[in-house]
Biotite code that builds the C-alpha atoms (Angstrom):
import biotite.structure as struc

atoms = struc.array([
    struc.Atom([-0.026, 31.383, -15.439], chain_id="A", res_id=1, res_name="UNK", atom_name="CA", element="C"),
    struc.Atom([0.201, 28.610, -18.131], chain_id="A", res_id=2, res_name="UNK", atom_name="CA", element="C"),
    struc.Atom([-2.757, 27.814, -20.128], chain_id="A", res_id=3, res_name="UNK", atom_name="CA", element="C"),
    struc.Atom([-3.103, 23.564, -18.765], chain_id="A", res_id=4, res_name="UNK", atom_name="CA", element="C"),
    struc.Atom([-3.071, 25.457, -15.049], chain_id="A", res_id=5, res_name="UNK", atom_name="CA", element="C"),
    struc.Atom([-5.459, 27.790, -15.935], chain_id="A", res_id=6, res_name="UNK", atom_name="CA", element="C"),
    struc.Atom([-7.208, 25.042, -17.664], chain_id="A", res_id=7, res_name="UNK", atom_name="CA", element="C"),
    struc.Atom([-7.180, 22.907, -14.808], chain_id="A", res_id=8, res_name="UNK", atom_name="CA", element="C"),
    struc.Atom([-8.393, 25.674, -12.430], chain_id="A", res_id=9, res_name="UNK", atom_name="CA", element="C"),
    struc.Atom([-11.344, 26.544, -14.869], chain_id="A", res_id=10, res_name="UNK", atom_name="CA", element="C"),
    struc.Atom([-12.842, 22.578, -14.613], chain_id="A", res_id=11, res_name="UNK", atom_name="CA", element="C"),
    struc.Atom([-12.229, 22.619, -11.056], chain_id="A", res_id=12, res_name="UNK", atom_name="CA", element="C"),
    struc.Atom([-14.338, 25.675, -10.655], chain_id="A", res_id=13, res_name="UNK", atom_name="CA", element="C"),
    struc.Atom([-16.926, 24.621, -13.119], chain_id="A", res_id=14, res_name="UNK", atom_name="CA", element="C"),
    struc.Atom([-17.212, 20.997, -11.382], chain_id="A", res_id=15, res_name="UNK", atom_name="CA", element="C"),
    struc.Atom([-17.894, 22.944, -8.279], chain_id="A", res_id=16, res_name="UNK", atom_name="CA", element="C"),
    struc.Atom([-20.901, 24.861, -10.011], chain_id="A", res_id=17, res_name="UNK", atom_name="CA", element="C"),
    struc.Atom([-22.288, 21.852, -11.765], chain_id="A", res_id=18, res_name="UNK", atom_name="CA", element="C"),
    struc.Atom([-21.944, 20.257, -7.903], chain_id="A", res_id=19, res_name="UNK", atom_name="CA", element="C"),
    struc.Atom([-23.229, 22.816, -5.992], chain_id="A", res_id=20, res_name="UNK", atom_name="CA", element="C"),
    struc.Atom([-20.200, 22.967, -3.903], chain_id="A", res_id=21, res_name="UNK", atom_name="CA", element="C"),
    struc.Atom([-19.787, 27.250, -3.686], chain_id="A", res_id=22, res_name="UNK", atom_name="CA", element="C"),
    struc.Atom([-23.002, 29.333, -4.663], chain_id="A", res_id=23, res_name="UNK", atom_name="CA", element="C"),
    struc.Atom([-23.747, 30.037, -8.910], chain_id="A", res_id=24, res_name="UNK", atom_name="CA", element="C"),
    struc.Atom([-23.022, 33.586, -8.403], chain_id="A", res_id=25, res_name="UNK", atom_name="CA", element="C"),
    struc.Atom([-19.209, 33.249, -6.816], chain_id="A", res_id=26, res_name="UNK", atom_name="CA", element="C"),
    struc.Atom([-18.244, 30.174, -9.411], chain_id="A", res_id=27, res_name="UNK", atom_name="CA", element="C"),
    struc.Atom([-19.648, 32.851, -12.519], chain_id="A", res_id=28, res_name="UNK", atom_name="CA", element="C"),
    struc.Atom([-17.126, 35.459, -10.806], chain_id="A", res_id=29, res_name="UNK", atom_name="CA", element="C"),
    struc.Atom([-13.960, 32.972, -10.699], chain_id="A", res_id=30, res_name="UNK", atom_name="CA", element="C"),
    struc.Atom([-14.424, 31.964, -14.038], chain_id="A", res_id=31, res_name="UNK", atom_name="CA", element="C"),
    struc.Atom([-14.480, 35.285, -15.675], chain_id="A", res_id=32, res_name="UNK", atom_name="CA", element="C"),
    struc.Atom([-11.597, 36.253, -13.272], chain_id="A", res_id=33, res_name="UNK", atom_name="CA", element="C"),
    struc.Atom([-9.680, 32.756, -14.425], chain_id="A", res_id=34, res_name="UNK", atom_name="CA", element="C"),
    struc.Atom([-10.513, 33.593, -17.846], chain_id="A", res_id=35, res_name="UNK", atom_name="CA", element="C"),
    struc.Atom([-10.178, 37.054, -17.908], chain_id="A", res_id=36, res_name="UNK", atom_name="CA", element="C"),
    struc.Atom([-12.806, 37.508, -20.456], chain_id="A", res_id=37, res_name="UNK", atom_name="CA", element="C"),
    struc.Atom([-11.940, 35.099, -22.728], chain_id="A", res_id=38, res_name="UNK", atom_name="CA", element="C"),
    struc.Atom([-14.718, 32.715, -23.796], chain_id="A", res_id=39, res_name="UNK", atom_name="CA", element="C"),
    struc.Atom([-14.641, 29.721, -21.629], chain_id="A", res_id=40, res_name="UNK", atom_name="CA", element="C"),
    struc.Atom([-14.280, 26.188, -23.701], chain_id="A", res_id=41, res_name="UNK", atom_name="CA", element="C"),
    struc.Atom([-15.185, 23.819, -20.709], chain_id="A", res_id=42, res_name="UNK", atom_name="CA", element="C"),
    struc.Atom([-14.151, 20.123, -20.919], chain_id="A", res_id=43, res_name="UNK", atom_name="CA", element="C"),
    struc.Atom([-15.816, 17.453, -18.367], chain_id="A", res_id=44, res_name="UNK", atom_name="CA", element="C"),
    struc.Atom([-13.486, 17.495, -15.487], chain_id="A", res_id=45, res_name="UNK", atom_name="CA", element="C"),
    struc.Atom([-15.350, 14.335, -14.200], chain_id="A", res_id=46, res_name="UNK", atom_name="CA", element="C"),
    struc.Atom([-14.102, 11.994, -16.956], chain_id="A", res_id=47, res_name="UNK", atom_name="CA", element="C"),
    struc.Atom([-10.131, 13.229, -16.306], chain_id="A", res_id=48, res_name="UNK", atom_name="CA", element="C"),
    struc.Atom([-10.782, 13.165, -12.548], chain_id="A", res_id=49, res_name="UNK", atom_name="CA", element="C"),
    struc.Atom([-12.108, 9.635, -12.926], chain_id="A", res_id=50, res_name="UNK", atom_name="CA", element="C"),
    struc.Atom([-9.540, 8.454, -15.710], chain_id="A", res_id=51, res_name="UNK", atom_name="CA", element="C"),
    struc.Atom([-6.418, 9.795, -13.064], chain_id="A", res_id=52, res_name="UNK", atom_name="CA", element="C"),
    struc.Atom([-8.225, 7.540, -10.566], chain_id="A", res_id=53, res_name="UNK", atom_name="CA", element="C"),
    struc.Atom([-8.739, 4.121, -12.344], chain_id="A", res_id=54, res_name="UNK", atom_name="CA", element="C"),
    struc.Atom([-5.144, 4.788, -13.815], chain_id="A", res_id=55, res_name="UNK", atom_name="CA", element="C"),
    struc.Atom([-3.546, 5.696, -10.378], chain_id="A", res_id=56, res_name="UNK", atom_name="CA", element="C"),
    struc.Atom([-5.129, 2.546, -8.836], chain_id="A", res_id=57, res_name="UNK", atom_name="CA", element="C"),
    struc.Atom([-4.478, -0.116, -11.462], chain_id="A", res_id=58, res_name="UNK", atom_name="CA", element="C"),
    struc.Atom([-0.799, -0.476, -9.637], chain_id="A", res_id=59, res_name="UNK", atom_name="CA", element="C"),
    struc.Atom([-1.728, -0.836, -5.805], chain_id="A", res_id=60, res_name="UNK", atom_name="CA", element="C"),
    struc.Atom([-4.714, -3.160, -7.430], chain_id="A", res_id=61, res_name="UNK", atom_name="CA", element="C"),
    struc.Atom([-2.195, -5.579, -9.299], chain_id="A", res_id=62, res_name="UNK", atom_name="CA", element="C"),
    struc.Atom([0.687, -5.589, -6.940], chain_id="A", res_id=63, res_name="UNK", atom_name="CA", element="C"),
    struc.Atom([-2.070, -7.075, -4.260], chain_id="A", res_id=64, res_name="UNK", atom_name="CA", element="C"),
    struc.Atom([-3.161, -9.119, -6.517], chain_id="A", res_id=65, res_name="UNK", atom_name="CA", element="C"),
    struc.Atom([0.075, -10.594, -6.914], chain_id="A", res_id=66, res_name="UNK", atom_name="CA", element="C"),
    struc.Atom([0.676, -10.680, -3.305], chain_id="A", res_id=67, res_name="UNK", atom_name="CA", element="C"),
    struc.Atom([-1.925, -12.503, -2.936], chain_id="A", res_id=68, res_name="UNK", atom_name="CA", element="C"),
    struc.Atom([-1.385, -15.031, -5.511], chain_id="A", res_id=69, res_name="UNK", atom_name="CA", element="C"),
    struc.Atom([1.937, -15.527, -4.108], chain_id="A", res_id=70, res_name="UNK", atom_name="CA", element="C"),
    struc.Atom([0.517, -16.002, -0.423], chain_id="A", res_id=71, res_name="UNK", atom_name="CA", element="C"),
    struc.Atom([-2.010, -18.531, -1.801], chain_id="A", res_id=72, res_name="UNK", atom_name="CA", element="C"),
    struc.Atom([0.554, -20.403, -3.667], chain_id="A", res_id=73, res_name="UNK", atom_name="CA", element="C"),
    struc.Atom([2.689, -20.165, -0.485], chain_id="A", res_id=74, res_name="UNK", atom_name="CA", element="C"),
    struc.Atom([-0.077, -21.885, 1.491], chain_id="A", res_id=75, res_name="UNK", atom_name="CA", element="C"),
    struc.Atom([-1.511, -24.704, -1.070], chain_id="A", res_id=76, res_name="UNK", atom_name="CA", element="C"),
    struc.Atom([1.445, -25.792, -3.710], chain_id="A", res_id=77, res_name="UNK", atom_name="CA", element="C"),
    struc.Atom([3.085, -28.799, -1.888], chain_id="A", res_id=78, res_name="UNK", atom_name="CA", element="C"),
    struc.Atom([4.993, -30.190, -4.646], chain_id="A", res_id=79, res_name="UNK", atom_name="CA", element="C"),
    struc.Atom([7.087, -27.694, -6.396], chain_id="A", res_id=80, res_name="UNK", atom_name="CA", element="C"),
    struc.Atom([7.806, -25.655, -3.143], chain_id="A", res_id=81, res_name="UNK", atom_name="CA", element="C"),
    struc.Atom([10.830, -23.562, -4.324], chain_id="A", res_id=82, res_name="UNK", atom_name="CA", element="C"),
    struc.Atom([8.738, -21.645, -6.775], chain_id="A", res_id=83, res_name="UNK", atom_name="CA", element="C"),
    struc.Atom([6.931, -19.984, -4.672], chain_id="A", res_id=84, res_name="UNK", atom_name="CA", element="C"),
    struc.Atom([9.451, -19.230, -1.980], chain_id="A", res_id=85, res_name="UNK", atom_name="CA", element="C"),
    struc.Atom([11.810, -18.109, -4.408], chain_id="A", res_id=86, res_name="UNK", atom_name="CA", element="C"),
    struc.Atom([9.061, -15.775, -6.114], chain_id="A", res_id=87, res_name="UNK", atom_name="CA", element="C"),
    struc.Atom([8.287, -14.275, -2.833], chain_id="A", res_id=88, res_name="UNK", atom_name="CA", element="C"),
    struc.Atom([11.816, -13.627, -2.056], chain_id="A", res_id=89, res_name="UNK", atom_name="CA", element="C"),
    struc.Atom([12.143, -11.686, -5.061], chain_id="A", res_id=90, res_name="UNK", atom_name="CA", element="C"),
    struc.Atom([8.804, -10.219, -4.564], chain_id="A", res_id=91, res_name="UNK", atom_name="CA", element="C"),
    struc.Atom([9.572, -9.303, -1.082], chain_id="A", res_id=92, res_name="UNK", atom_name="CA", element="C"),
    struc.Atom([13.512, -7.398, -2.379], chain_id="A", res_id=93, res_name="UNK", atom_name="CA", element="C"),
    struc.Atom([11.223, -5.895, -5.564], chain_id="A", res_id=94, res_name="UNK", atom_name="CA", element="C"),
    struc.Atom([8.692, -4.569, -2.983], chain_id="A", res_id=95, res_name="UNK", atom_name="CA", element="C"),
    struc.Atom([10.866, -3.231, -0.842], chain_id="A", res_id=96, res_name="UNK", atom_name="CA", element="C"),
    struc.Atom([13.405, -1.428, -3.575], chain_id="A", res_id=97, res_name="UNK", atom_name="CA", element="C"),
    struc.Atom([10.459, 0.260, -5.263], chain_id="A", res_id=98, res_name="UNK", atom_name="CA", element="C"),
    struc.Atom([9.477, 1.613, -1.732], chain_id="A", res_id=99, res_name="UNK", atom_name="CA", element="C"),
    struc.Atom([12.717, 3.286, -1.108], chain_id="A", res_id=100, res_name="UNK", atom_name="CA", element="C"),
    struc.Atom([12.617, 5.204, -4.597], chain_id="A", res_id=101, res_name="UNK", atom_name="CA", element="C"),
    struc.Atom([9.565, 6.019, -3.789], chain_id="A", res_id=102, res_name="UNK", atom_name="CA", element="C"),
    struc.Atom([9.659, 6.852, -0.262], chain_id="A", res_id=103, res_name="UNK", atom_name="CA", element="C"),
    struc.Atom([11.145, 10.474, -1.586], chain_id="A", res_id=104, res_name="UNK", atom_name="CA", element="C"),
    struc.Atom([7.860, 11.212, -3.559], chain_id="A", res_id=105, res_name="UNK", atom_name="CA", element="C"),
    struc.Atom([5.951, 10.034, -0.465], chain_id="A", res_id=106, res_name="UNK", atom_name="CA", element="C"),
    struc.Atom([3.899, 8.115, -2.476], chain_id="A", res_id=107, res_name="UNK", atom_name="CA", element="C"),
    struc.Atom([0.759, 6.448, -1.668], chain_id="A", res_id=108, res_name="UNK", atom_name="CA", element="C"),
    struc.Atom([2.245, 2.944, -3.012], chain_id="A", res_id=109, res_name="UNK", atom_name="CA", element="C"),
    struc.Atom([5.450, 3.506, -0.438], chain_id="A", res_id=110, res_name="UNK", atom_name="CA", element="C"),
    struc.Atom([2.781, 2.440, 2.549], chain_id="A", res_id=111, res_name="UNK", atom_name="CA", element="C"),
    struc.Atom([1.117, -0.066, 0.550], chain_id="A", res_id=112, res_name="UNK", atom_name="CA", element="C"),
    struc.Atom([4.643, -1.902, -0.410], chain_id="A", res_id=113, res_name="UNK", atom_name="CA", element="C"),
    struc.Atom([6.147, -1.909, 3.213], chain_id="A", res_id=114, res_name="UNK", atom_name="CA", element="C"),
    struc.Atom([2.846, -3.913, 3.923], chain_id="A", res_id=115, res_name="UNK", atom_name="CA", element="C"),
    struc.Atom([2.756, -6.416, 1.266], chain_id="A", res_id=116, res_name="UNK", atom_name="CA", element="C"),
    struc.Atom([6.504, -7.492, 1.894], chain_id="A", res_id=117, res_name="UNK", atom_name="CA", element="C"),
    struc.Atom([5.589, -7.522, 5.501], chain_id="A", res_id=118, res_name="UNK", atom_name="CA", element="C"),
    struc.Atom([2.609, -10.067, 4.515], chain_id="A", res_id=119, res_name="UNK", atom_name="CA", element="C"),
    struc.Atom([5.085, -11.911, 1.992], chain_id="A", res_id=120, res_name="UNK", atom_name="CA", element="C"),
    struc.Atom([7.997, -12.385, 4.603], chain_id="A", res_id=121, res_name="UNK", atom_name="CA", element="C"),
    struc.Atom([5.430, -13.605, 7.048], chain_id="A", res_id=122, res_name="UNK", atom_name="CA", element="C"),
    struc.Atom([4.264, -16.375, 4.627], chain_id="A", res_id=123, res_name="UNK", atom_name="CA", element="C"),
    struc.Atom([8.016, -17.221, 3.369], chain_id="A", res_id=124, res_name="UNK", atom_name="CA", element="C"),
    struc.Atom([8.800, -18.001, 7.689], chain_id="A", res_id=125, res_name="UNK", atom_name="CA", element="C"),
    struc.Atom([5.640, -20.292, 7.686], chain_id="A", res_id=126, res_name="UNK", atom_name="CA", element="C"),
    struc.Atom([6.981, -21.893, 4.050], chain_id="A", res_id=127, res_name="UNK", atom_name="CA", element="C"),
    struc.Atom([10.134, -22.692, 5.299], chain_id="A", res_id=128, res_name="UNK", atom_name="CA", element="C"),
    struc.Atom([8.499, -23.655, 8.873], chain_id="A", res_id=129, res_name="UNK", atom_name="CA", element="C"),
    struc.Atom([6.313, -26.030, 7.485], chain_id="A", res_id=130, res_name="UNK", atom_name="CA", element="C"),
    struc.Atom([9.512, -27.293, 5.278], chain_id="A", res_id=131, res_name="UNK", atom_name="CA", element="C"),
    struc.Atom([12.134, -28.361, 7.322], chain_id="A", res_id=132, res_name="UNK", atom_name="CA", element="C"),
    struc.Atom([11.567, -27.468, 11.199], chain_id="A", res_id=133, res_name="UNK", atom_name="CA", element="C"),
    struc.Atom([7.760, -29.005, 11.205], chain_id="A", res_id=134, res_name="UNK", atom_name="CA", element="C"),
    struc.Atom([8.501, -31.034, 14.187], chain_id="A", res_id=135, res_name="UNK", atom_name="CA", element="C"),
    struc.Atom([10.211, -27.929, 16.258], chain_id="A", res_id=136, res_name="UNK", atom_name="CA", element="C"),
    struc.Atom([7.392, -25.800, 17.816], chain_id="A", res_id=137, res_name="UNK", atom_name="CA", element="C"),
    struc.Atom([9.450, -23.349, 19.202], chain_id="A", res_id=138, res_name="UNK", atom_name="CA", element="C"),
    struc.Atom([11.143, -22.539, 15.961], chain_id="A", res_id=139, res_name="UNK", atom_name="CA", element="C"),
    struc.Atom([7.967, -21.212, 14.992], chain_id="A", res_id=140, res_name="UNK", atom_name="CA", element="C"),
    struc.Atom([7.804, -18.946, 17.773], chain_id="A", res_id=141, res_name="UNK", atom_name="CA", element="C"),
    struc.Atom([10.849, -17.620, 17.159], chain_id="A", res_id=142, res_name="UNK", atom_name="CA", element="C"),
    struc.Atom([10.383, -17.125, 13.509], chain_id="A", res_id=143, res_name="UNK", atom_name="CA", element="C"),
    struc.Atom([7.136, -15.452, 14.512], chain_id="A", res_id=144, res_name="UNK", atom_name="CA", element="C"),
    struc.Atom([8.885, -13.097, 16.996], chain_id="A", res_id=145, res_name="UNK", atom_name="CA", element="C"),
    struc.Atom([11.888, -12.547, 14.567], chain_id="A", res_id=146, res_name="UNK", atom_name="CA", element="C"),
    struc.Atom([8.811, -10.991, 12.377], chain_id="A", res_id=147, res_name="UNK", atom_name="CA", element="C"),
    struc.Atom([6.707, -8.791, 14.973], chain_id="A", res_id=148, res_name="UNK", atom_name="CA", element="C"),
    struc.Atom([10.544, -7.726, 16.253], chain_id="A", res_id=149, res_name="UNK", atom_name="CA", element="C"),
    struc.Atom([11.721, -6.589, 12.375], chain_id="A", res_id=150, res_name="UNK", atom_name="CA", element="C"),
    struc.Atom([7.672, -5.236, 11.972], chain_id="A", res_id=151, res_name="UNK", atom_name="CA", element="C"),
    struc.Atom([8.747, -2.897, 15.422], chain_id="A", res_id=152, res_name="UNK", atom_name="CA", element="C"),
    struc.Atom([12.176, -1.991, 14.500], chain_id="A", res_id=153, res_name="UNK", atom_name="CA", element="C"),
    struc.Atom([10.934, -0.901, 10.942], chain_id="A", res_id=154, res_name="UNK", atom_name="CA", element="C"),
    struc.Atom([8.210, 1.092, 12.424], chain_id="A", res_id=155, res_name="UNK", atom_name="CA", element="C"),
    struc.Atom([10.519, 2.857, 14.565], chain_id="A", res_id=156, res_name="UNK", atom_name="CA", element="C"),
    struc.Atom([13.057, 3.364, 11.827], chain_id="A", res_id=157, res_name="UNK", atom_name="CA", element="C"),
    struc.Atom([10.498, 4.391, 8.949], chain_id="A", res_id=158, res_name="UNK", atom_name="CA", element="C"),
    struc.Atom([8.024, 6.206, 11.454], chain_id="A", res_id=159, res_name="UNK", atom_name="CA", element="C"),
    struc.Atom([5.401, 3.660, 10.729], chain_id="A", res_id=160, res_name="UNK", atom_name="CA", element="C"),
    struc.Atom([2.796, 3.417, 13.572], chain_id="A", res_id=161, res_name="UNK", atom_name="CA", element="C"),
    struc.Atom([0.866, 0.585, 12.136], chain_id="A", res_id=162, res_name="UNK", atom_name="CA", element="C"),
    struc.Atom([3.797, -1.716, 12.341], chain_id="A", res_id=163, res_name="UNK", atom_name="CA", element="C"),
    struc.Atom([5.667, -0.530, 15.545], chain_id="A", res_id=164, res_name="UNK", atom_name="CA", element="C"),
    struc.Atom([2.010, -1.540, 16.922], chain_id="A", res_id=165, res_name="UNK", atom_name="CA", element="C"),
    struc.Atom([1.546, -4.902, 14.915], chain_id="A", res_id=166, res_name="UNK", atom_name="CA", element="C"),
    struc.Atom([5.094, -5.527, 16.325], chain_id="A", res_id=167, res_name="UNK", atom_name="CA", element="C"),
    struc.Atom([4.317, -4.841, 19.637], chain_id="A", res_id=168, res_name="UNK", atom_name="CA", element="C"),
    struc.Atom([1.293, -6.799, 19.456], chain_id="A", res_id=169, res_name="UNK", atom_name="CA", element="C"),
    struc.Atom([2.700, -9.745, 17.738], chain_id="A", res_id=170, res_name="UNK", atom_name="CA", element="C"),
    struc.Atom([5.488, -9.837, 20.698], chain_id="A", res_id=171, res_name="UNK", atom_name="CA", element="C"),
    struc.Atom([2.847, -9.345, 23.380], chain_id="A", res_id=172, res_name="UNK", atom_name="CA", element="C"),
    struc.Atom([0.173, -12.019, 21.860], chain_id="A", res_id=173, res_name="UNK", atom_name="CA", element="C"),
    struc.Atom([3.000, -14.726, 21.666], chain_id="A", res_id=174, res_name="UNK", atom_name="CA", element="C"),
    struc.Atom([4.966, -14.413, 24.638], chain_id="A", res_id=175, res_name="UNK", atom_name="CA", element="C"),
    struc.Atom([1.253, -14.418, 26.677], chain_id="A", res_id=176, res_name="UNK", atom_name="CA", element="C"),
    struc.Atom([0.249, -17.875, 24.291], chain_id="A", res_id=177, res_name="UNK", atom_name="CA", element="C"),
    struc.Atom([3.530, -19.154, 25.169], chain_id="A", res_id=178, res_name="UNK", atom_name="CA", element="C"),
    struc.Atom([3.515, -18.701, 29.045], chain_id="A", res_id=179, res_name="UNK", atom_name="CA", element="C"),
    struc.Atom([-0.518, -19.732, 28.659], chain_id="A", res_id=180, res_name="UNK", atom_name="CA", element="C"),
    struc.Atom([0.770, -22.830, 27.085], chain_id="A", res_id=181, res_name="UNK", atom_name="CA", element="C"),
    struc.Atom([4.176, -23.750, 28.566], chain_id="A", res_id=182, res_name="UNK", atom_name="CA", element="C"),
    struc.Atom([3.466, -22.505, 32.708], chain_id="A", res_id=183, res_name="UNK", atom_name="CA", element="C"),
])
């Protein structure tokens, strides 16, 4: 076994002593068997625990951040509107190229991605709603049925439950507001 491993598995067993999590007695015994009767040097496995945390959730952290940014700017900049569709277009292609890679890893971010370019595209078909078909209703309803339909086909497709039910949903919600409205 090499030495970080056995490293690793040392901490582990010493955070579970210092935590109570298995009895003194049994965490003495694993440590004498991990070290195998080599003095033990024991570093703080809280501090690397909590380090591999912040560091592991500065990326979800900034990439909402900057979804949300770009949302905002979506919704309130009225004068220089191709900046932020055209950011969000890229964002939304960025988004969804990094989840493929890492779709293979079956990273945490892969979920997280699909989501936020979801969230984007839904913003860019109220953008260019608000744009140029303002006075067409309808096209708004289609736009938002062209969404929950792509949210259902990807959920399908990707095995995603949370959007093959948003999809379904979205579909259900706006063809009952439409016959509420229209019959």
């Amino acid at each position: 076994m090499s030495l970080q491993r056995k490293q690793i598995i040392l901490n582990e067993i010493a955070f579970w002593k210092k935590n109570k999590l298995l009895p003194e007695h049994y965490c003495d015994f694993l440590i004498a068997l991990y070290a195998q009767g080599e003095l033990v040097e024991q570093e703080k496995p809280t501090k690397a625990i909590l380090a591999k945390e912040k560091k592991n959730m500065l990326l979800p952290v900034a990439i909402g951040i900057l979804t949300g940014l770009l949302l905002v700017a979506l919704i309130f900049m009225s004068s220089a509107v191709l900046i932020p569709i055209i950011g969000s277009g890229i964002a939304v292609f960025a988004f969804l190229y990094i989840a493929i890679k890492l779709a293979k890893t079956k990273s945490i971010m892969t979920p997280l991605l699909f989501v936020f370019s979801a969230l984007l595209l839904l913003g860019l078909s109220f953008k260019v709603w608000d744009i140029y078909f303002d006075n067409y209703p309808l096209m708004l309803v289609g736009l938002i049925i062209g969404n929950c339909l792509l949210w259902l086909f990807s959920g399908l497709l990707l095995k995603l439950v949370y959007f093959s039910i948003s999809g379904i949903l979205g579909i259900v919600l706006i063809v009952f507001y439409f016959f509420k409205i229209y019959l």
